[in-house]
N, C-alpha and C positions, 0 to 999 in steps of 0.2 A: 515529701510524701512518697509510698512505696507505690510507684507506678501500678502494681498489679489491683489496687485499691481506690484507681479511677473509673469513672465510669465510663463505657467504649464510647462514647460523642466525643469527649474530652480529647480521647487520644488522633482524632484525624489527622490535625494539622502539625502532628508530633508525624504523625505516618505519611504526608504530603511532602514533608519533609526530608525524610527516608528516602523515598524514591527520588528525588531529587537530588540529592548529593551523594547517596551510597550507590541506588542501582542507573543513577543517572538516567533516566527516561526521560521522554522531550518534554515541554511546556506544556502542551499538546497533549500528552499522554495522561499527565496530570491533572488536566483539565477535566479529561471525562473521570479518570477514578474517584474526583472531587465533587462530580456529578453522578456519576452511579450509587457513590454512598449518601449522598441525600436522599434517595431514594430509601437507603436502609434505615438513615436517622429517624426519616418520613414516618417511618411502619413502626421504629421504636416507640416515638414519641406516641401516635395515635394509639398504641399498646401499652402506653404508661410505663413504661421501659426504658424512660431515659435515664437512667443512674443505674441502669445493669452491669455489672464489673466483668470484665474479660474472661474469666472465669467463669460465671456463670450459665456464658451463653449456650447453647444446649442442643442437640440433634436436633429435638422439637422445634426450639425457637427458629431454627434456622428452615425446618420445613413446612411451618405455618407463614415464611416470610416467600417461602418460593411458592406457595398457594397465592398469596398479595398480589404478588410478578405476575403468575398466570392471570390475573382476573385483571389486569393494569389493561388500559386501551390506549392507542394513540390518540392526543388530544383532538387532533385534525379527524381524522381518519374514522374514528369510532373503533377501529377493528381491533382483538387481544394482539397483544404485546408476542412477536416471534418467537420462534422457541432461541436463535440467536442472540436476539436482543434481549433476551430473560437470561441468559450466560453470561454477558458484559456485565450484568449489575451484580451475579453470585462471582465473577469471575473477582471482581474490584474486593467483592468481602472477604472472598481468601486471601487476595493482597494483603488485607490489612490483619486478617490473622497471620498471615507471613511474617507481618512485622512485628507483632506478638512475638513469635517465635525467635526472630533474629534479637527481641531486646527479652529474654525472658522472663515473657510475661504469659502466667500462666494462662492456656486458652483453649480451646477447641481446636484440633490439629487442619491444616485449611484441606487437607486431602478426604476429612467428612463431608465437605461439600460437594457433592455430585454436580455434574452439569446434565441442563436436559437434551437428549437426543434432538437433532437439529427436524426442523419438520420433513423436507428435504437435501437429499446430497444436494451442494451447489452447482450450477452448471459453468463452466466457464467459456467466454464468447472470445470467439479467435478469428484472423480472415487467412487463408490458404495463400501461397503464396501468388496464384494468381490472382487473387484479388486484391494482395500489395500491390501488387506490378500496375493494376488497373488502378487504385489511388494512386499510385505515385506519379501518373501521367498527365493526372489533371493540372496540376499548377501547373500557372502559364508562365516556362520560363523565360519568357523574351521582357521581363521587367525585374525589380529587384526582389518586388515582395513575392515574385513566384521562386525565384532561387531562394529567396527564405525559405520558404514553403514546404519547398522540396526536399533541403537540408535538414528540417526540420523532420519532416517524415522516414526521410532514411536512418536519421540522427536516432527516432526514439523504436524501431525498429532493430537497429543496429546492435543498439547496449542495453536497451531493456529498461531506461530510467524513467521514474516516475515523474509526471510533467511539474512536478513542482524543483526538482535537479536539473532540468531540461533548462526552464525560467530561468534559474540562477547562475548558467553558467553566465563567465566573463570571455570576453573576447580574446585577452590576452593568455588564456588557457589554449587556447586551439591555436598552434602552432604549426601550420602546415609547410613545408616542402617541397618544392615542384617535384613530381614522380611516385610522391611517398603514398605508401604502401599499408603503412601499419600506424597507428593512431592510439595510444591508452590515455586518460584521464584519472586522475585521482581526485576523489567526490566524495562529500559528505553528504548522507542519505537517512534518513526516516532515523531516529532516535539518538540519533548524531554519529549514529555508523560508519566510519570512510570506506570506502571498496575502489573498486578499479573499472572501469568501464573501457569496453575497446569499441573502435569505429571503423567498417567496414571498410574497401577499399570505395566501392559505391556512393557510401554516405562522407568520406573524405574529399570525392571528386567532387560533388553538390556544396559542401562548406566552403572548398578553396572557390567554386566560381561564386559563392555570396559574399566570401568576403574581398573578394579581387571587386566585387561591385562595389563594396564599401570604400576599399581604400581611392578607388577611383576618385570618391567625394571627400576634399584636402576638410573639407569642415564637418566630416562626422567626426566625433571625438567621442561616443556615447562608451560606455564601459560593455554595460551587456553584450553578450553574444547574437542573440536574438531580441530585434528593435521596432518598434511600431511604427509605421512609418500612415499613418491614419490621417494626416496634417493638423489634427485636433491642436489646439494650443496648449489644453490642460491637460492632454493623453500623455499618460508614463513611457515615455523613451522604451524601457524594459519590456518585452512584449509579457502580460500577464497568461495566468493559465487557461484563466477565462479568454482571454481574445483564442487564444489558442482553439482551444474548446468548438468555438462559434465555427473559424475557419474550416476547421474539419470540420463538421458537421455539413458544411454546404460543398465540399468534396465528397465527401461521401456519397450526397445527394445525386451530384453531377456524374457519379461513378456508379449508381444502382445498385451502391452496397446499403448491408444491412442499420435502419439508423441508430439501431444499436449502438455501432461502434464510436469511441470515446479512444482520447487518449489511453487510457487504461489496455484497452482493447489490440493495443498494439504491443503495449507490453507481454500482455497473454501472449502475443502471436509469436514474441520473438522466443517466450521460455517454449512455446508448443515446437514450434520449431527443433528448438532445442534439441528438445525431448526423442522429437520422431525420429532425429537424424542418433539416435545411440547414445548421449550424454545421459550422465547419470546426475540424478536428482538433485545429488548433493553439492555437484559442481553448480548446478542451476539457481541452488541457495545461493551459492558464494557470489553469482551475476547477476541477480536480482538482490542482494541486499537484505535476506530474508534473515531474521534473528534467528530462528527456529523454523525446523525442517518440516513443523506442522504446517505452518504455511504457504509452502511449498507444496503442499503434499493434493491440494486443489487443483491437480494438472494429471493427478490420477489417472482421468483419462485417455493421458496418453500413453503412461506406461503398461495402463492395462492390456490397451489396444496393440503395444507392440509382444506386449506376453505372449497373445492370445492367435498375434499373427507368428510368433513365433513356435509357440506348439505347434499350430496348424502346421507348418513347412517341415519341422522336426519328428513329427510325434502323433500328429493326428488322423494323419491318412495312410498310416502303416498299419499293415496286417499282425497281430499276432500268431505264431504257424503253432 
């Protein structure tokens, strides 16, 4: 049958499939666009739409569906659906007119779909370096899990990895050297991206003295880099992202930072950092792991801040004669 003579429900799993072996995007990835389009199926069905052919689809039909989105509420919550979260779902449907487009099947071009202006600019939460310095003092290093701890906070400060890279390193990747100076990793990262991560001289001094603890003990043999040591009998050897998670949060506490901050919140810290010190954005992509420079581009507030301190000192307190 001529594919352009299915009806769009038909084509998903032909389209889940797409992204899967052509543009290769994670499990994960798949997962939600496999859930955001239910959402679409959702609205067809209830509009007696399900045999609408690719072709069909129509400005209208696509702006009666983003009326649907707006008036959607969270199950829990009662509240409308973000203007964010109304994106994810229009963003999935252009996907799948993408793939229209990549297998020509006649459609609506996916660049008719507008996105809605988000409700707010995002704000992004970061800690100054003196308030690193002030976490990084809490773990207690006169044991082993405080040398974890520690290597651990320097560790995701250092390279900017996202605590589920952080989890997965092995131990046999960190190869230290007495003296050494300079540290790179090669890592696979969010949609099966490799980059390169470097580690501090800082955060190499903290790794070599947690793992000089470990090899102390002739009967660790655990693979992971970072290990639980909880004495649970059924606890994962692997330290998860969750114990991670809990840890900090109760350093945090102990330090009178804000409880905001999360793993994540360090990552922010290292691209701000970044940022203040003169690197340029796109270098910042390449260290974060970022596909696109749109997502990156949530750190705005640092480059604007150095614009703006940078007029000032050039340009703004000169007289014109």
């Amino acid at each position: 049958m001529n594919k352009s003579q299915i009806p769009i429900p038909k084509h998903v799993n032909d389209f889940l499939d797409w992204i899967d072996i052509e543009k290769g995007l994670s499990t994960k990835t798949q997962e939600n666009y496999r859930r955001f389009l239910e959402k679409f199926l959702l609205w067809l069905r209830s509009n007696k739409l399900d045999s609408l052919l690719p072709h069909q689809l129509t400005p209208e039909h696509v702006w009666d569906y983003r009326v649907f989105l707006s008036r959607q509420s969270h199950t829990h919550a009662g509240q409308a659906l973000k203007k964010t979260t109304q994106n994810y779902y229009l963003i999935a449907l252009r996907a799948l007119l993408g793939y229209f487009v990549a297998k020509d099947i006649l459609s609506l071009p996916p660049d008719k779909i507008a996105l809605s202006r988000p409700d707010k600019e995002k704000t992004v939460k970061f800690l100054s370096l003196e308030q690193l310095e002030k976490l990084f003092s809490i773990p207690d290093t006169t044991n082993i899990q405080g040398l974890r701890d520690r290597a651990i906070l320097e560790s995701f400060f250092s390279t900017g990895m996202r605590i589920s890279e952080l989890t997965s390193l092995n131990r046999d990747q960190v190869k230290i050297r007495p003296g050494m100076t300079d540290l790179e990793l090669g890592i696979v990262g969010k949609g099966g991206r490799a980059r390169t991560v470097y580690f501090s001289k800082g955060a190499i001094e903290w790794l070599e003295k947690y793992l000089s603890a470990r090899d102390s003990n002739k009967e660790d043999k655990e693979k992971a880099l970072f290990i639980n040591y909880s004495g649970k009998k059924d606890a994962p050897r692997r330290l998860t992202p969750r114990a991670i998670e809990k840890k900090l949060k109760r350093y945090v506490v102990s330090a009178g930072l804000p409880a905001t901050t999360t793993p994540h919140v360090l990552r922010h810290s290292f691209a701000t950092d970044l940022l203040t010190q003169g690197v340029d954005l796109r270098v910042v992509q390449e260290f974060l792991g970022h596909k696109s420079i749109l997502a990156t581009q949530i750190y705005t507030h640092v480059t604007n801040k150095r614009l703006r301190d940078i007029h000032r000192q050039f340009h703004g307190g000169k007289d014109t004669k």
